[in-house]
C-alpha positions as CSV (number, residue, x, y, z in Angstrom):
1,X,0.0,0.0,0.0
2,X,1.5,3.5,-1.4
3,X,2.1,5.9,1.6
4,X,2.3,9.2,0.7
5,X,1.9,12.6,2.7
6,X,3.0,16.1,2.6
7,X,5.4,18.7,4.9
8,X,4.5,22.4,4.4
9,X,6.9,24.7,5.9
10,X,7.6,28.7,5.0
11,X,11.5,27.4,4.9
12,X,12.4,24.7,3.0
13,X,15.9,25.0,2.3
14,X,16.8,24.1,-1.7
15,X,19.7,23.9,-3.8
16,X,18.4,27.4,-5.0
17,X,17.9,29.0,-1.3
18,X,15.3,28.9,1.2
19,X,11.3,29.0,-0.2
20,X,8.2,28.5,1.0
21,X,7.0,25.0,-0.5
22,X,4.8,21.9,0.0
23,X,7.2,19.0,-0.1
24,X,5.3,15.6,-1.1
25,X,6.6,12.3,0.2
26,X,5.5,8.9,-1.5
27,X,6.5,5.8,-0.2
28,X,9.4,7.7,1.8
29,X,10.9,9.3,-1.4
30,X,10.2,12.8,-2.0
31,X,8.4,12.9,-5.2
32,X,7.4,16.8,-6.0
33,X,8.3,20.1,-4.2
34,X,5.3,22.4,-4.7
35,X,4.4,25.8,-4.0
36,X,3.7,26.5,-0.4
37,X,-0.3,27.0,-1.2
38,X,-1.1,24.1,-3.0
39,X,-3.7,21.9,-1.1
40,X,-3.2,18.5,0.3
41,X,-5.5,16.2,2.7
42,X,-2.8,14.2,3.8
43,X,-0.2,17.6,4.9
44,X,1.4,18.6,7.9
45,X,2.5,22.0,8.2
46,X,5.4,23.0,10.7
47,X,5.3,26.8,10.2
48,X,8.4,28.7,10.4
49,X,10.3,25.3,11.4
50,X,13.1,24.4,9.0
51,X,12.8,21.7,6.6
52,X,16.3,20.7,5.0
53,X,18.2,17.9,4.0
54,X,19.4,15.2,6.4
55,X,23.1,15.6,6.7
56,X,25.8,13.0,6.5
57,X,28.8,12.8,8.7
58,X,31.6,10.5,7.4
59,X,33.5,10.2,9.6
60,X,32.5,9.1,13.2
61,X,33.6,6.8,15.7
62,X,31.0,4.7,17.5
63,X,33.4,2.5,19.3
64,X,31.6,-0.3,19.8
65,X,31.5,-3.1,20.4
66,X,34.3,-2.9,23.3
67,X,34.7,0.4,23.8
68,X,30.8,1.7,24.3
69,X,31.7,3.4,27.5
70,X,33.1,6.3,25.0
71,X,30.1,6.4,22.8
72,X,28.1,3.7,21.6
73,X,25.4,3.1,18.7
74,X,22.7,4.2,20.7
75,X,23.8,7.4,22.5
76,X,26.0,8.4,18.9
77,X,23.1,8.0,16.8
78,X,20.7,9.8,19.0
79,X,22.8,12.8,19.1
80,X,23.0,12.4,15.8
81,X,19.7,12.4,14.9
82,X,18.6,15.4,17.2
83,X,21.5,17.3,15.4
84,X,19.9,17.1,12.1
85,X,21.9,14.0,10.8
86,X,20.2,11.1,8.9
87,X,23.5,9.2,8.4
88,X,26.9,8.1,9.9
89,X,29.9,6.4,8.5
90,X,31.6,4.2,11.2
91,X,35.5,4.6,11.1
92,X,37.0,1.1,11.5
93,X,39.2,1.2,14.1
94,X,38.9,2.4,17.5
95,X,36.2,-0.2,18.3
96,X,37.1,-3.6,19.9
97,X,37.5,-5.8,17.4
98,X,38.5,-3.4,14.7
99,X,36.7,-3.7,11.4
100,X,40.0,-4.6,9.6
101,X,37.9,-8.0,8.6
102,X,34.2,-9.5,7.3
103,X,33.8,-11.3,11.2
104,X,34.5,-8.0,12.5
105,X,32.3,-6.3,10.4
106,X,29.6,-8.8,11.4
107,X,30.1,-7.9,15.1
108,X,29.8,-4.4,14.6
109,X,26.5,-5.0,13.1
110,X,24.9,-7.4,15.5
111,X,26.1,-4.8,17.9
112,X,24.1,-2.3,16.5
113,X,21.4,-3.8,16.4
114,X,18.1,-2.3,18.2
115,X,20.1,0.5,19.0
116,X,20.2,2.8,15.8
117,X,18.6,6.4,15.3
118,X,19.8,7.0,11.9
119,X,21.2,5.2,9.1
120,X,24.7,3.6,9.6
121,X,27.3,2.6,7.1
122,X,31.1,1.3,7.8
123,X,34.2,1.8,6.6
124,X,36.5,-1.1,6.5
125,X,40.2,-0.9,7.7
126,X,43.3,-1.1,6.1
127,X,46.0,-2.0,8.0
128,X,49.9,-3.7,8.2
129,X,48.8,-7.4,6.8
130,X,45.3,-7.2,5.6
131,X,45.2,-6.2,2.1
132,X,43.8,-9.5,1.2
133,X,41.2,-8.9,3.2
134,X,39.4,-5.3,1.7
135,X,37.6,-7.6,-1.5
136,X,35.6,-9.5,1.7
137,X,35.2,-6.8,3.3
138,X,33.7,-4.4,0.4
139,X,31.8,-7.5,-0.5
140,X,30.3,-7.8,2.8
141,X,29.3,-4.2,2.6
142,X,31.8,-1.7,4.1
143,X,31.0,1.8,1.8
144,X,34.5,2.4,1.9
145,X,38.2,1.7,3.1
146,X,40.3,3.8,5.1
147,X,43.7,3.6,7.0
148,X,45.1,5.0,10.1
149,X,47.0,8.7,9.1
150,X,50.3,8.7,8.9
């Protein structure tokens, strides 16, 4: 069944600057960005409140598993998410295990799970030894490899 419903605001920010618009959703894509008087049943307007873009942050460290006690999936992502983020890309290794590996990579997930307020991707680790391992781990997922700055 097609979901679909609409956020009026008198600030939508655009590549072209802020307007007022009606911004329709459809199945959790935005489909059309109308002007800010054009009538819908299904619509939600949120005033002066700010409608933007989600950002992205690529480059955080969520630490767990192992070292949670710094920050963890859930209290990262929440912060995250009341910040205006929508996605984070996990750097590989200051977690215990380090994702330098598809098993670690595995562990970071099932760690996560439950716990997540936003999207989360991973980077994969390059390190001293494991360059046979970045084809597993970019075919297990990772959305990118990084290694530790020299």
């Amino acid at each position: 069944m097609r979901q679909a419903f609409s956020i009026r605001s008198k600030r939508v920010l655009l590549p072209e600057g802020e307007v007022a618009a009606t911004v329709r959703v459809v199945d959790g894509v935005i489909a059309a960005i109308d002007p800010y008087d054009t009538p819908d049943a299904e619509e939600e307007g949120v005033g002066d409140a700010v409608l933007m873009p989600g950002l992205v942050d690529t480059h955080v460290h969520l630490n767990e598993p192992g070292r949670a006690d710094w920050e963890g999936f859930a209290t990262g992502t929440a912060a995250a998410r009341a910040g205006g983020f929508t996605t984070l890309i996990d750097m590989p290794l200051n977690s215990s295990p380090v994702t330098t590996d598809a098993d670690a990579l595995a562990q970071k997930r099932q760690a996560s799970d439950g716990q997540l307020s936003v999207d989360v991707g991973f980077y994969g680790g390059l390190v001293p030894g494991n360059a046979d391992r970045m084809p597993e781990l970019l075919d297990a997922g990772v959305r990118g490899i990084t290694s530790p700055a020299r």
